[in-house]
N, C-alpha and C positions, 0 to 999 in steps of 0.2 A: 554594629556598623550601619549607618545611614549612607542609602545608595538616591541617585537624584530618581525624581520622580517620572521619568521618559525623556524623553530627548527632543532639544527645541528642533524646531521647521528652520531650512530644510531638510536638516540632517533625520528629521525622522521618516520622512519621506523618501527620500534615497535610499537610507537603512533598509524599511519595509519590501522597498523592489527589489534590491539585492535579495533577501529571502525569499520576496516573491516566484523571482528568475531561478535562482538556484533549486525550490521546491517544484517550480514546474518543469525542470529537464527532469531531476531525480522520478515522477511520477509517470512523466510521459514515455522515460526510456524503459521504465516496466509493464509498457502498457504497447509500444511502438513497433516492439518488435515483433508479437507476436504477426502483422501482416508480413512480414520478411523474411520469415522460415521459410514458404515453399521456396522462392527464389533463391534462398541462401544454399536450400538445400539440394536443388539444383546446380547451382556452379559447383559447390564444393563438394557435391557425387556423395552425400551420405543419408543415411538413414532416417526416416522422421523422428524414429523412437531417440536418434539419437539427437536430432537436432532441437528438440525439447529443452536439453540444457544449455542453449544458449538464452534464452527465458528463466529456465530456473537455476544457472550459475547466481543470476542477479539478483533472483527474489531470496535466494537460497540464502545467501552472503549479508542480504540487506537484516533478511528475520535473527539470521545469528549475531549481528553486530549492534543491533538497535539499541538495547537495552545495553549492553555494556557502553558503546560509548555515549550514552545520556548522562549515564553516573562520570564517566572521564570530563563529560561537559563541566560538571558541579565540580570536582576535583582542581583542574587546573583551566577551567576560565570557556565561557561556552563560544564566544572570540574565535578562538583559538582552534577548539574543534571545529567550528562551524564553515573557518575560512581552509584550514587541511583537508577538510570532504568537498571541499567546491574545486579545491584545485586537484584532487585527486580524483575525481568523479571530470573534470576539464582533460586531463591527461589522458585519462582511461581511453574517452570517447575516441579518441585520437588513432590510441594503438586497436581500438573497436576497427575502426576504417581500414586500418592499414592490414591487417587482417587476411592470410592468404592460405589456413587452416583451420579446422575444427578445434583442435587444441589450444591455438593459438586465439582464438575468438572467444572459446569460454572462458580462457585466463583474464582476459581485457574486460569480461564480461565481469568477472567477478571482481575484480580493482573497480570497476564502474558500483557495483551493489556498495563496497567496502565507502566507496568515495559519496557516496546516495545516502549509506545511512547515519555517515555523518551529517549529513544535510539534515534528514527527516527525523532523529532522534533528538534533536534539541530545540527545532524552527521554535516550538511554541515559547519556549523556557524565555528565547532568546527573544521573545517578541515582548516578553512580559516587559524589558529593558528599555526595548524602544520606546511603547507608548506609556502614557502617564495610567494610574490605576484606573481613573474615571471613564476610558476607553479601551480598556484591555478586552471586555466581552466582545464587542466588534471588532480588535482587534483578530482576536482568536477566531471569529467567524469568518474573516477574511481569509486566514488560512485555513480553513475548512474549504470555501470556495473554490480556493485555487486547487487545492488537490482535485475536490471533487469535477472539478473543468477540467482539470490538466489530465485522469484518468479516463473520462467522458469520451474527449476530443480527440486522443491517441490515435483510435484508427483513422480518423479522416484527415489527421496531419502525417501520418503514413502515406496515405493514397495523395494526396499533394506533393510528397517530397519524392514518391516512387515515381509520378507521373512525371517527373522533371533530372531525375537520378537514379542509377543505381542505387540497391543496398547501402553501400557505404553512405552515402548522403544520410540517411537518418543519425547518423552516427558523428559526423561533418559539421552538420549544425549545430552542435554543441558547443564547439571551440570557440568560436567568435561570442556566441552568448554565454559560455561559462566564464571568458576572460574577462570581458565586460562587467559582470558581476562581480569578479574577483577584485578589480581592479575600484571600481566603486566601493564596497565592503569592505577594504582596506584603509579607504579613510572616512568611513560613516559610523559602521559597526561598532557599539559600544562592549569596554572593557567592563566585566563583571567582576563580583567578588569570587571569592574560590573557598571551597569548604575546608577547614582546618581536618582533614584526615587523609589517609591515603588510599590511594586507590586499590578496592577492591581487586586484584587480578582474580583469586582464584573463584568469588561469584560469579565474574567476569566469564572466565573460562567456562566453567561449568555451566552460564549458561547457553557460551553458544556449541559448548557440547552438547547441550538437551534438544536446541531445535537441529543441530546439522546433524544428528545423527538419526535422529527419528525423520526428518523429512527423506534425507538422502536413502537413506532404510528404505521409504517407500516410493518414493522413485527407480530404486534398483528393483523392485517387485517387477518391473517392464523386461528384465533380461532376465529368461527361464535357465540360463546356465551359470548363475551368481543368486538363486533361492535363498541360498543356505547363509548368504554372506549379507543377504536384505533382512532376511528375521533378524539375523545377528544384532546388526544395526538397531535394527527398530526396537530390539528388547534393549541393550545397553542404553540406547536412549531413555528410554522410560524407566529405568534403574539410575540411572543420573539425573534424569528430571523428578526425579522424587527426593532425592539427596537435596537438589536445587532449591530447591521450592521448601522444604522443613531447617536448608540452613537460613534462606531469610526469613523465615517466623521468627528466630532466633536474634539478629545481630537488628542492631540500629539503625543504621542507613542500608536498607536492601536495594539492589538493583531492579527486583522484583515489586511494584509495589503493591506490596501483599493486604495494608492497610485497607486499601480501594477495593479491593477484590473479596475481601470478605463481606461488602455490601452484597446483597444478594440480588440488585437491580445491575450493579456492576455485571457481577458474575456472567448476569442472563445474557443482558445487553451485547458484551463481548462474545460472548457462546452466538448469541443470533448473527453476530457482526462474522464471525469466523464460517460459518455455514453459506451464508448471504453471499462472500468473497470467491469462496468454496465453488461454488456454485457457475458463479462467474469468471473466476478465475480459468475453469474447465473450457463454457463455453466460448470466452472471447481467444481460445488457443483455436481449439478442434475447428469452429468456423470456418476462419478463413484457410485451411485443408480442404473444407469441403467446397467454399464456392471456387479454391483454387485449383485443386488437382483434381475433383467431381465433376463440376461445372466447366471446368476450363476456362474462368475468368482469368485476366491478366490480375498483375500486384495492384493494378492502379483501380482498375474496375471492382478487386476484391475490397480493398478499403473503402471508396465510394459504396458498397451495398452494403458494409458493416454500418456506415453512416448514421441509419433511422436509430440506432440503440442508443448512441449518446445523444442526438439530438433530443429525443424521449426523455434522456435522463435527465438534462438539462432542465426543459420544462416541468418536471415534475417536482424536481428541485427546486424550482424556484415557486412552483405554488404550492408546496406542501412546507418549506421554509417555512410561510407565515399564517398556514394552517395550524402547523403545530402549536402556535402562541396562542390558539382558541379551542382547540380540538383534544382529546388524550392523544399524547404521541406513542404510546403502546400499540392502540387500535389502528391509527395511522400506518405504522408498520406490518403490524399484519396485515392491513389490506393491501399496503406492496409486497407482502410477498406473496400474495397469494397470486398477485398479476403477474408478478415475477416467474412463480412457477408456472403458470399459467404459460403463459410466454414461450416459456424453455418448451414446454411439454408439446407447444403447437409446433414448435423447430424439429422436435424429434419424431414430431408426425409429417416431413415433410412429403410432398410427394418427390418421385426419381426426377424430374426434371421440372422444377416451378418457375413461374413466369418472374419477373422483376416484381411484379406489383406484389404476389404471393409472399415473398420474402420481406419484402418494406413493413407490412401492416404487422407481421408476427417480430419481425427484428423491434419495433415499434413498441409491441406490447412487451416486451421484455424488458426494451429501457426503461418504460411506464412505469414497470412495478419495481424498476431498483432502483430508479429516482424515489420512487414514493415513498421506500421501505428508509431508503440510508439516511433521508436527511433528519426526519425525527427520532431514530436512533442512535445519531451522531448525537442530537440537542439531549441527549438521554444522558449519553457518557459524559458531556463534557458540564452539563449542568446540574447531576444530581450530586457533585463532586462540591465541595467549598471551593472558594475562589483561590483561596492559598495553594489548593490542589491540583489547581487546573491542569500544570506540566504533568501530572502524574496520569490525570484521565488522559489526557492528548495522547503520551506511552502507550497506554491501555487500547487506545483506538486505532493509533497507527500498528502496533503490532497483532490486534485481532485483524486488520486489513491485510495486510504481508503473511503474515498465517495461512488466513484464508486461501488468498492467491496462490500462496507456494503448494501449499497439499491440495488444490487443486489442479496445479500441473503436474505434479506428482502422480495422482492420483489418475491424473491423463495418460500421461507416460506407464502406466502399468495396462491400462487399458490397450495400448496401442504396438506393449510391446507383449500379450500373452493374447489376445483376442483376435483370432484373423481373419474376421467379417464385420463387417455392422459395425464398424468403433465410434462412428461418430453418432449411429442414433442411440449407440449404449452412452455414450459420454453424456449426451444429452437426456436421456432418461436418469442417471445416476445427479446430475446437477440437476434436474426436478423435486427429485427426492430431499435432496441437501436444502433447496428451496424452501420445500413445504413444512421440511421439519422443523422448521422456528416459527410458522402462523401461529399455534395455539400458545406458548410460552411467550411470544412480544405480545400475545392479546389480553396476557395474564396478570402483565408487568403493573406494579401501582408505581407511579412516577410523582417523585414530590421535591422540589426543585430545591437545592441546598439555596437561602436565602443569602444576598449578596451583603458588603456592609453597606453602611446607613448614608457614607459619606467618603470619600475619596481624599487621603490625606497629600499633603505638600511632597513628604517625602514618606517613602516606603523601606519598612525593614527587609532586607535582604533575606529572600527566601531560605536560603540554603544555612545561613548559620540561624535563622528562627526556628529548626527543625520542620520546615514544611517541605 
């Protein structure tokens, strides 16, 4: 079957912001709330260890749904999924705000993940449709962009909507821009073909048995009277992700794409990607804890000082962008992470009570070195793939992303709930470590860029039934 070659103007332009819009709530609202814990955790009289899982209900829900509903994308039409995650990820936000429980907030939280990763499992598949072949690389850069902005900029759109709102407000502004999107998307958004088989459920299953059992495993590590029920976890998990992962060596269409993964630049790539997240994921929780219940900054002052980290990243992003097109993007990356760690390591040497400025230059360098490190890592994953492949790398990158993030709050949350001193300079020494241990293997990487075709045709065959 011949599919048209992208979609005429306007309609591809509308289309593009609809994914635009719907990719940037999905990445900001895993990134937005960690300013809103102390205060949440305050009205609603609970626990920090506990109020971790309203962070990681989301990331928790997003990592276990990704991969399956990619393949539900190819199945029955990426349309279809992509406008069900925008309106269910609209609704979520909703019952997010209205919210006057613990329970009740991590439920919303996780319809929110469920609703996000329909959004972020297909964006790229779904971009391939919008634009014509001869501009899909930029296309796909764009949505690199926007993630990497819309994660960047989290906390300082927190500290603007906290200085203006309660909590619920983060949560609020989603409805008027998820409708908006919906309601455009509805009539831009092009119909796809759909793969002549059926959907996978039980890869499906299994594999978001493999991540929620092993993360949840290790985010129960934080409560010393449920030990026995967190190893439990965490071994059935990796007894099912093994199952996982040998049944799609096996079948044709895996959910897993294992095809990618056997590249051994893949492999790294993601492995450094998942550390790198890890990493950050840790520090951008435990922070704002510390200038907020430590220091005694308010919500609005605690986002505003998180500020210098995305600013940092931003620029580092954009000039190691087009570094990388002259430079090895291997060495590139280990020189970010080495500023990266670097960075962390100066945070965990803070002193008891630092001035503003103290905090700026070290928040600063931190962003330096994970702008520096992601952007030609990204150019790694998404370019050492064939062009037919690209949805697969994209998979590959957003889920070593969501990975990362999750076992890092995870990994927060044990900290915070067995260690009762020192958690944040321990968090922040443990995310150094996570740091540095990808410099020598991204400095190792040989990067050799899968060559694009020679010429951009009229019309394009349809990925999904050319077995790509």
């Amino acid at each position: 079957m011949q599919v048209q070659d992208g979609l005429p103007q306007p309609q591809r332009i509308l289309a593009f912001s609809t994914v635009g819009l719907a990719v940037m709530m999905a990445v900001l609202d895993g990134a937005i709330a960690n300013i809103a814990l102390p205060p949440i955790t305050q009205e609603l009289q609970i626990r920090a260890v506990d109020a971790i899982w309203i962070v990681n209900a989301y990331q928790l829900v997003v990592t276990m749904s990704l991969l399956p509903l990619a393949s539900l994308g190819e199945v029955y039409g990426y349309r279809r999924v992509y406008l069900g995650g925008l309106a269910l990820f609209t609704f979520a936000s909703l019952l997010c705000a209205l919210s006057t429980s613990l329970p009740i907030l991590i439920a919303a939280r996780a319809l929110q993940g469920l609703g996000a990763a329909g959004i972020m499992s297909i964006n790229i598949a779904l971009v391939r449709f919008i634009f014509p072949h001869n501009l899909l690389g930029r296309a796909v850069g764009n949505v690199a962009m926007v993630v990497a902005v819309s994660s960047a900029i989290g906390p300082s759109v927190a500290a603007l909507i906290l200085s203006l709102a309660p909590w619920q407000g983060l949560f609020l502004v989603n409805v008027p821009i998820g409708l908006l999107a919906l309601l455009v998307g509805l009539k831009t958004l092009p119909f796809t073909p759909t793969a002549p088989r059926r959907f996978d459920w039980q890869s499906a299953l299994l594999s978001a048995a493999t991540f929620g059992l092993t993360i949840s495993g290790v985010n129960a590590l934080g409560h010393k009277e449920g030990m026995v029920l967190a190893a439990s976890e965490i071994v059935l998990g990796l007894v099912v992700g093994t199952y996982f992962v040998s049944r799609q060596l096996r079948i044709p269409a895996p959910i897993l794409p294992v095809d990618l993964l056997r590249k051994p630049i893949f492999a790294l790539s993601a492995t450094t990607s998942v550390l790198s997240f890890s990493a950050q994921g840790m520090a951008f929780v435990c922070l704002p804890f510390f200038l907020h219940d430590t220091l005694g900054k308010t919500p609005a002052e605690t986002g505003l000082l998180m500020t210098p980290w995305p600013i940092a990243t931003a620029l580092a992003a954009f000039v190691t962008g087009r570094l990388a097109d002259r430079f090895e993007p291997g060495k590139l990356s280990a020189l970010g992470l080495f500023l990266f760690a670097l960075g962390l390591l100066s945070l965990a040497l803070l002193p008891s009570n630092p001035s503003t400025a103290d905090l700026v230059w070290r928040l600063a360098l931190t962003g330096l070195g994970f702008g520096t490190f992601q952007t030609p890592n990204n150019k790694i994953i998404i370019t050492s793939a064939p062009r037919e492949r690209s949805g697969g790398a994209s998979g590959i990158q957003s889920s070593a992303r969501l990975v990362g993030q999750t076992m890092g709050v995870a990994l927060l949350a044990v900290i915070f709930g067995l260690i009762p001193s020192n958690q944040i300079e321990i968090a922040l020494g443990l995310a150094t470590c996570l740091a540095a241990a990808g410099i020598v293997p991204s400095a190792l990487r040989r990067f050799e860029p899968t060559p694009g075709p020679r010429a951009a045709p009229r019309a394009i065959e349809d990925p999904i039934e050319s077995g790509t």
